[in-house]
PyMOL CGO cylinders between C-alpha atoms (Angstrom):
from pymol import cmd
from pymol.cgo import CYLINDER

trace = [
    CYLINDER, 42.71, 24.39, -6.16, 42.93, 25.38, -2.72, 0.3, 1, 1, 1, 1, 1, 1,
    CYLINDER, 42.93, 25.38, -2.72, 41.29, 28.13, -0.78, 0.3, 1, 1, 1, 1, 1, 1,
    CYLINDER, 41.29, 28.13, -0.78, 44.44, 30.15, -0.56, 0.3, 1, 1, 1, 1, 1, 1,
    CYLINDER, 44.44, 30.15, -0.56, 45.20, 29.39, -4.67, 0.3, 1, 1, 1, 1, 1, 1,
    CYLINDER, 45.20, 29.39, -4.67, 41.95, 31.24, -5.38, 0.3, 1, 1, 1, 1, 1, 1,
    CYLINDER, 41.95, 31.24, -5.38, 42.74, 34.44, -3.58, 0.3, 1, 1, 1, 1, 1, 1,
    CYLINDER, 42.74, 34.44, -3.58, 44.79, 35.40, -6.02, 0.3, 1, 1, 1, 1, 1, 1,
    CYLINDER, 44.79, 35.40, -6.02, 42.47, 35.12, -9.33, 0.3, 1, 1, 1, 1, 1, 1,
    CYLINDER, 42.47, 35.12, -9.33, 39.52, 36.46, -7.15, 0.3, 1, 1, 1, 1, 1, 1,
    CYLINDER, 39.52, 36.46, -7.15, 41.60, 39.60, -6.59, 0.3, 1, 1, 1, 1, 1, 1,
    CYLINDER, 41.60, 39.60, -6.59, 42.68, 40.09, -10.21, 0.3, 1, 1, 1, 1, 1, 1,
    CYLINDER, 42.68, 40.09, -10.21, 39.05, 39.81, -11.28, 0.3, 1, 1, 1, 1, 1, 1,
    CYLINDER, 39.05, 39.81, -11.28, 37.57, 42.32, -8.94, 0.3, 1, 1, 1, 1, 1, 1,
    CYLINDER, 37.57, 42.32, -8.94, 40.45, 44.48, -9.61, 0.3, 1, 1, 1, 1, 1, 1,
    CYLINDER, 40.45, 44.48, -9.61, 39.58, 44.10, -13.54, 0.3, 1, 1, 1, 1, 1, 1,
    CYLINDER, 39.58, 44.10, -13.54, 35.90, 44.68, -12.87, 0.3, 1, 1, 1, 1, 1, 1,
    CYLINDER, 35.90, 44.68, -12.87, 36.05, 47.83, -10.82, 0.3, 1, 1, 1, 1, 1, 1,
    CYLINDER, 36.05, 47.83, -10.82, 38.86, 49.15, -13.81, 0.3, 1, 1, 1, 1, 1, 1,
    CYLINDER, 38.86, 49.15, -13.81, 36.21, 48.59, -16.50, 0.3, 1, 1, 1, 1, 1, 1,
    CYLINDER, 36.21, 48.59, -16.50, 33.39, 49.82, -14.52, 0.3, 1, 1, 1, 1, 1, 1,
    CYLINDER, 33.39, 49.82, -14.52, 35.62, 53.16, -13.98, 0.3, 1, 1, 1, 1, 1, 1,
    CYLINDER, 35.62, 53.16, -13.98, 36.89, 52.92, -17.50, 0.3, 1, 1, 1, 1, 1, 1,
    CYLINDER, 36.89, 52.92, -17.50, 33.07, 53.18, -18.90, 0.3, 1, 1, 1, 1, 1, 1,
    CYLINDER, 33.07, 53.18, -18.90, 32.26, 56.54, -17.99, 0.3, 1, 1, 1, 1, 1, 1,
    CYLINDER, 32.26, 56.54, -17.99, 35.33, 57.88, -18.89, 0.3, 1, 1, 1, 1, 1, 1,
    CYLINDER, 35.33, 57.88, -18.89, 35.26, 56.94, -22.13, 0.3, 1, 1, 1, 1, 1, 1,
    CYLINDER, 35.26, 56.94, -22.13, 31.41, 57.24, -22.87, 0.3, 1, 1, 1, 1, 1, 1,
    CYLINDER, 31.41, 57.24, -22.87, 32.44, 61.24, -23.04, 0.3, 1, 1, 1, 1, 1, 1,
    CYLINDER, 32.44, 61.24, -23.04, 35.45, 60.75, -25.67, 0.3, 1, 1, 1, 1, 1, 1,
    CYLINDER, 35.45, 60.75, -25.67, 34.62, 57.73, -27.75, 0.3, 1, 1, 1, 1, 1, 1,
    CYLINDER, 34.62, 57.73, -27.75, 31.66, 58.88, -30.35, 0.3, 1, 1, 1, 1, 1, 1,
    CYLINDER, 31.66, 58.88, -30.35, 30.31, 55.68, -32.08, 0.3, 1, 1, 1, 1, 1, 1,
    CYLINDER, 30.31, 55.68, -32.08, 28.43, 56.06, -35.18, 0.3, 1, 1, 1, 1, 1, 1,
    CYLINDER, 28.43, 56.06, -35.18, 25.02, 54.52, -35.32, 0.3, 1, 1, 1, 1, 1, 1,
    CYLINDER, 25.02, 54.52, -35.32, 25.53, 51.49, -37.40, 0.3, 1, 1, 1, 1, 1, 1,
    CYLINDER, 25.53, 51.49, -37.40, 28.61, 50.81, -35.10, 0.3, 1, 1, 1, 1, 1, 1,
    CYLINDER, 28.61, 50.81, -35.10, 25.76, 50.88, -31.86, 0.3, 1, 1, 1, 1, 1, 1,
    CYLINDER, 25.76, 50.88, -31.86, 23.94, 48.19, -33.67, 0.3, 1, 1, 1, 1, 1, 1,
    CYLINDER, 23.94, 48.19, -33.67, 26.69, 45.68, -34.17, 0.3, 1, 1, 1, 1, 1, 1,
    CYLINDER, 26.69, 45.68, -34.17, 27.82, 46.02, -30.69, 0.3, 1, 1, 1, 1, 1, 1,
    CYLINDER, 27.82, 46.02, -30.69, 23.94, 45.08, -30.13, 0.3, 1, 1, 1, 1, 1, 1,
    CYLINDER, 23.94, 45.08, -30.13, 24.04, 41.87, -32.04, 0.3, 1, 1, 1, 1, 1, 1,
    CYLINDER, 24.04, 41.87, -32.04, 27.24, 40.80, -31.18, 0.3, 1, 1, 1, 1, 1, 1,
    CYLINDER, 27.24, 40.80, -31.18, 26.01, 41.18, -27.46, 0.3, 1, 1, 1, 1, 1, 1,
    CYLINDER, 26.01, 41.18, -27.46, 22.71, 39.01, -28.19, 0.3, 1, 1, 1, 1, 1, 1,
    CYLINDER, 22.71, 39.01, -28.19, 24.91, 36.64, -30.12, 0.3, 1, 1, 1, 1, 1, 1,
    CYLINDER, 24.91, 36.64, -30.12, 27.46, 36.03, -27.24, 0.3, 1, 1, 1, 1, 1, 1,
    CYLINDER, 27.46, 36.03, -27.24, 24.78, 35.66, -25.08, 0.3, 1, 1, 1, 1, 1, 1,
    CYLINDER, 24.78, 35.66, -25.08, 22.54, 33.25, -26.81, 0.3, 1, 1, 1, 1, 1, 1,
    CYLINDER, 22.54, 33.25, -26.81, 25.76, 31.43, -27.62, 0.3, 1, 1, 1, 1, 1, 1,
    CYLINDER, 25.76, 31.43, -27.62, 26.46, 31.13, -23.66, 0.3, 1, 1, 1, 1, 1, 1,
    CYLINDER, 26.46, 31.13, -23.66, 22.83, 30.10, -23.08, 0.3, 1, 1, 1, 1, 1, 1,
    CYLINDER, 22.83, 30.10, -23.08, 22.73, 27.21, -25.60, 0.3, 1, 1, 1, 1, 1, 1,
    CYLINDER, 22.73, 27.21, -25.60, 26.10, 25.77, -23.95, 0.3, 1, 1, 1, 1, 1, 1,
    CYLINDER, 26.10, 25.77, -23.95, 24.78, 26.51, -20.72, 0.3, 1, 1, 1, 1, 1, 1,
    CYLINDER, 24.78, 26.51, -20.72, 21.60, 24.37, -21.74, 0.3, 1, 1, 1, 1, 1, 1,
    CYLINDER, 21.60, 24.37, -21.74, 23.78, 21.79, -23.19, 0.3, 1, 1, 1, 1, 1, 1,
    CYLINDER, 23.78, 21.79, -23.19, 26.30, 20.47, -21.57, 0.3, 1, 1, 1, 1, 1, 1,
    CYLINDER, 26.30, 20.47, -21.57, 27.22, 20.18, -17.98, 0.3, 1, 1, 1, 1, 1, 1,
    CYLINDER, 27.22, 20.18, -17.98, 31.03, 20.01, -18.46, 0.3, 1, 1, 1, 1, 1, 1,
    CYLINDER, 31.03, 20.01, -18.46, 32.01, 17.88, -21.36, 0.3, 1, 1, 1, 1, 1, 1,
    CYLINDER, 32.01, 17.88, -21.36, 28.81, 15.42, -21.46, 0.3, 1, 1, 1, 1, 1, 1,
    CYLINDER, 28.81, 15.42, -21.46, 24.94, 15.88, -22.52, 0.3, 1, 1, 1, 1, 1, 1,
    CYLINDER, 24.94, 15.88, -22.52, 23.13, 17.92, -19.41, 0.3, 1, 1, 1, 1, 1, 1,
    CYLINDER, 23.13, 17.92, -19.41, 19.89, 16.33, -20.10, 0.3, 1, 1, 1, 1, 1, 1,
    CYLINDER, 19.89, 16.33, -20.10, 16.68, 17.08, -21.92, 0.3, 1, 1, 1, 1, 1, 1,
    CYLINDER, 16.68, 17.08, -21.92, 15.13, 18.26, -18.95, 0.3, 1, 1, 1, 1, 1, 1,
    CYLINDER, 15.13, 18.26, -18.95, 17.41, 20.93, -18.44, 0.3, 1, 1, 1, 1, 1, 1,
    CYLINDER, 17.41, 20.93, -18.44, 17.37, 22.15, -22.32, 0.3, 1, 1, 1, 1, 1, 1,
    CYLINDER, 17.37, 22.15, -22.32, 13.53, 22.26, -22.05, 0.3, 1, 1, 1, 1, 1, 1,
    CYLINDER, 13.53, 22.26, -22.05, 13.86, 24.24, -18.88, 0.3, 1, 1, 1, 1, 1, 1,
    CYLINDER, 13.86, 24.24, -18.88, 15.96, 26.31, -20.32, 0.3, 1, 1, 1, 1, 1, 1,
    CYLINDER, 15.96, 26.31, -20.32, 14.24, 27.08, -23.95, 0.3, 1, 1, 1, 1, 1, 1,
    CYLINDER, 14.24, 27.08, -23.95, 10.91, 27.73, -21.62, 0.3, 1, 1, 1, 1, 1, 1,
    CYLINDER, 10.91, 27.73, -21.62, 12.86, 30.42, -19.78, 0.3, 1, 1, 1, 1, 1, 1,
    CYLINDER, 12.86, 30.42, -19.78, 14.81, 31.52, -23.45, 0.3, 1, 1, 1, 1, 1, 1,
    CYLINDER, 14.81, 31.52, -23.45, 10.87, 32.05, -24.72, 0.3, 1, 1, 1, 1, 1, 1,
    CYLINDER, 10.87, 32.05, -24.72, 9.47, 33.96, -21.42, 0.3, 1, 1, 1, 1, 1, 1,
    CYLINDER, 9.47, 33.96, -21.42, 12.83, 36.46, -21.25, 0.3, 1, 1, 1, 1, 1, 1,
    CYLINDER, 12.83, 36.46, -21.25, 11.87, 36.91, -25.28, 0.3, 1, 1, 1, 1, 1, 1,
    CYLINDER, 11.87, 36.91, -25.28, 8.33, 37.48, -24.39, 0.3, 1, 1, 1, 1, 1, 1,
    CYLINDER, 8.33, 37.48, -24.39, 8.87, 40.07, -21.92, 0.3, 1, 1, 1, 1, 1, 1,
    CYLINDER, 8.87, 40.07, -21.92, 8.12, 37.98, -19.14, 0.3, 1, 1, 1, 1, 1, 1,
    CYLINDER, 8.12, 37.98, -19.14, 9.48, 39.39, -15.60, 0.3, 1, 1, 1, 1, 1, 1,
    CYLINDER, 9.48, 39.39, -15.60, 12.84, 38.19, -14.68, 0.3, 1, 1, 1, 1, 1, 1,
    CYLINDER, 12.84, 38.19, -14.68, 10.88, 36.13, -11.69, 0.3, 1, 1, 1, 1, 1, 1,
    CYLINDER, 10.88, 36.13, -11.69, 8.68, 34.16, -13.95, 0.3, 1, 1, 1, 1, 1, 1,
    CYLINDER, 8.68, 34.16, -13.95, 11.23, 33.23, -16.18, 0.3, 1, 1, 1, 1, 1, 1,
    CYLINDER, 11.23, 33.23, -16.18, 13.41, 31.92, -13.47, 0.3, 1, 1, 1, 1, 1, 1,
    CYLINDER, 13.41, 31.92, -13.47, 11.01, 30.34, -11.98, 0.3, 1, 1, 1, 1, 1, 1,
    CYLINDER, 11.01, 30.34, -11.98, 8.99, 28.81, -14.57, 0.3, 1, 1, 1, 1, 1, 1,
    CYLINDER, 8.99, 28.81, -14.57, 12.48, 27.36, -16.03, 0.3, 1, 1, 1, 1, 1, 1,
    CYLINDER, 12.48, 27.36, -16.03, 13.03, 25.68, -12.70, 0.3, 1, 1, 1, 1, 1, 1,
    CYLINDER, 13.03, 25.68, -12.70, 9.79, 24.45, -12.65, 0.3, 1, 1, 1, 1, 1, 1,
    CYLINDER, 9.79, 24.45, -12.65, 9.76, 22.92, -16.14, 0.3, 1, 1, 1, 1, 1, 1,
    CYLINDER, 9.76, 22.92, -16.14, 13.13, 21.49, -15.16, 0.3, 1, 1, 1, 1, 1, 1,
    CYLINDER, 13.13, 21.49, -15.16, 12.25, 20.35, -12.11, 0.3, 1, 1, 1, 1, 1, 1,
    CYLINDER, 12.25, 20.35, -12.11, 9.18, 18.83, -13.25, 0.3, 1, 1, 1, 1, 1, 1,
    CYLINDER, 9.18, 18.83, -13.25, 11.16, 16.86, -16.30, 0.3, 1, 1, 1, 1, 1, 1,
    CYLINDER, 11.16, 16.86, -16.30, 13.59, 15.35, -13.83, 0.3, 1, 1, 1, 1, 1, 1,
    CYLINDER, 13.59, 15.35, -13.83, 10.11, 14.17, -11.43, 0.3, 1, 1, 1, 1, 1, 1,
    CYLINDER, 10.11, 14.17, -11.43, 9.12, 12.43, -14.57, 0.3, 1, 1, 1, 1, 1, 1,
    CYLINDER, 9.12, 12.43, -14.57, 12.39, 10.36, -15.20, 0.3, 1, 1, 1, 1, 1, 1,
    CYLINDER, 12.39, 10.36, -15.20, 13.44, 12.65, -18.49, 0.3, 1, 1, 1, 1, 1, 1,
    CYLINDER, 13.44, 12.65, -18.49, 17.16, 12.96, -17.91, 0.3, 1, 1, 1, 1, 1, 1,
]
cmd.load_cgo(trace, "trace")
């Protein structure tokens, strides 16, 4: 796609993402959800996001990404569930990745 070919979709999505941010507030004050509705919209945000890890980890396109990078990956997975600060877990990810590759692991 060319440069001018993504104007168009870069536009759409910052328009989209402003109109949901201003959305948000608005209807914080008139939508009342009940308690056991605040939970599921709790796991089904953990679930998306765990779901977009593991393909993240897994595949780079449509083939394998590597063992290295699924290590690097469930090291930074294990910190974040830990508590670790955002810092170490990015960086200790990188570093298990990084150090994977330096050893030949794919």
């Amino acid at each position: 796609m060319s440069g001018a070919g993504l104007v168009v979709p870069i536009l759409v999505l910052g328009l989209g993402t402003y109109a949901l941010r201003l959305v948000g507030p608005l209807a914080h004050q008139r939508l009342r959800l009940t308690d056991e509705m605040r939970r599921w919209m709790a796991v089904v945000a953990t679930v998306l996001l765990t779901a977009l890890m593991a393909t993240g980890a897994v595949l780079d396109g449509d083939t394998f990404a590597g063992w290295s990078r699924v290590a690097g990956v469930a090291t930074g997975g294990i910190l974040a569930w830990r508590g670790a600060p955002f810092v170490a877990v990015v960086l200790a990810a990188g570093a298990v990745t990084a150090g994977l590759r330096l050893l030949g692991v794919p």
